[in-house]
C-alpha positions in Angstrom: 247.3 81.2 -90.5 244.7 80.6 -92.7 244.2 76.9 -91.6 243.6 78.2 -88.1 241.0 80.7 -89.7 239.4 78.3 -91.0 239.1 76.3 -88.3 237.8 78.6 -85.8 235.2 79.7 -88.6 234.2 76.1 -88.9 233.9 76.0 -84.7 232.0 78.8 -84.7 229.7 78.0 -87.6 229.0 74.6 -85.5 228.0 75.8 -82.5 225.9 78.7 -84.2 224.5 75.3 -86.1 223.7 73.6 -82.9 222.4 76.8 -80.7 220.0 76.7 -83.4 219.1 73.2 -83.3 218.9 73.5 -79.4 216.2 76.6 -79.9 214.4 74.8 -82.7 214.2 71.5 -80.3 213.2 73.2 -77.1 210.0 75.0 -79.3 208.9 71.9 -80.1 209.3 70.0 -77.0 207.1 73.2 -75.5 204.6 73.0 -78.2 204.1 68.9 -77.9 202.0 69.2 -74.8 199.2 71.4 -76.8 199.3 69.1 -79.3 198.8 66.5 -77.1 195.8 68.3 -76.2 194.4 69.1 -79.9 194.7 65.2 -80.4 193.4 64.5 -77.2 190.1 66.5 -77.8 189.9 65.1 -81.5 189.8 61.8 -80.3 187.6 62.3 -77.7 184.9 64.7 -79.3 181.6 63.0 -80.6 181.6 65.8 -83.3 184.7 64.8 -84.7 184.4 62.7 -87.8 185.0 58.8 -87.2 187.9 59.0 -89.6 189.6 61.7 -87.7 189.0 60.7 -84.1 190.2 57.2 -85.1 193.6 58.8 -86.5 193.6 60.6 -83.4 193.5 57.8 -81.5 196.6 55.7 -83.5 198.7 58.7 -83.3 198.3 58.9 -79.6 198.8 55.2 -79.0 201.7 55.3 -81.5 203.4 58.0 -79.8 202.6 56.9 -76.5 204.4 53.4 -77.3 206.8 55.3 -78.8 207.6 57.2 -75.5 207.6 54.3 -73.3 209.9 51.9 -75.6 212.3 55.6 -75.4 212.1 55.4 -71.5 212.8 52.1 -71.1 215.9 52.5 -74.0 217.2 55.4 -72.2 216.8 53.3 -68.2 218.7 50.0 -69.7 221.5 52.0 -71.6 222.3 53.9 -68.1 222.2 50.7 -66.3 224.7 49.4 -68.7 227.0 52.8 -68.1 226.6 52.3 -64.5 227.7 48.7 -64.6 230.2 49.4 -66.9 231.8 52.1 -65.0 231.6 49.8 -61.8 233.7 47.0 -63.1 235.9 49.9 -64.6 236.3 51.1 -61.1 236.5 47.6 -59.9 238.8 46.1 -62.3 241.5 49.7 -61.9 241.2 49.3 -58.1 242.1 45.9 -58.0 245.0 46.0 -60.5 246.0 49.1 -57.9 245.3 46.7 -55.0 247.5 43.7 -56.7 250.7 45.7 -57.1 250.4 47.4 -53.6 
C-alpha cells in the first residue's frame, strides 16, 4: 500500500513539476516578442552607445540563425516521421497483402 502511495505522490509531484514548467515556458515565449523589440530599438537607435547597438545587433542575428537552423530541424525530423511511418504502413500492408 505504501508503494502505490508513493507512486501516485511521485505522479502527482511530476505533473505539478511540469504544469509549472509549461506556465514558466509560455511567460517567456509571451515576453520574447518585447524583447525582440527592446533589442530591436537598441540596435537601431543613434543614441545607443556603439558597444551596445553592436551587441544588439549579434544577439539578434544569433538568435535569428538560431531560429531558422530550429525550423529547418523541426521540418526534416517530421519529414523523416512521415516517411518513416509510410514505409511502416507500406511494409505492414504488404506483409497483409502477401498472406491474403
Amino acid at each position: 500500500m505504501a508503494v502505490l502511495q508513493e507512486d501516485d505522490f511521485r505522479e502527482q509531484y511530476h505533473q505539478a513539476k511540469q504544469e509549472a514548467v509549461s506556465q514558466a515556458t509560455s511567460r517567456l515565449r509571451q515576453s520574447m516578442t518585447s524583447a525582440v523589440d527592446a533589442l530591436e530599438e537598441m540596435a537601431s537607435n543613434p543614441k545607443t552607445p556603439a558597444m551596445a547597438r553592436a551587441s544588439a545587433s549579434r544577439t539578434l542575428l544569433e538568435f535569428g540563425f538560431k531560429a531558422h537552423e530550429t525550423e529547418e530541424m523541426q521540418r526534416r525530423l517530421e519529414q523523416i516521421e512521415q516517411t518513416l511511418e509510410n514505409d511502416s504502413r507500406n511494409q505492414w500492408g504488404g506483409k497483409r497483402h502477401e498472406s491474403s
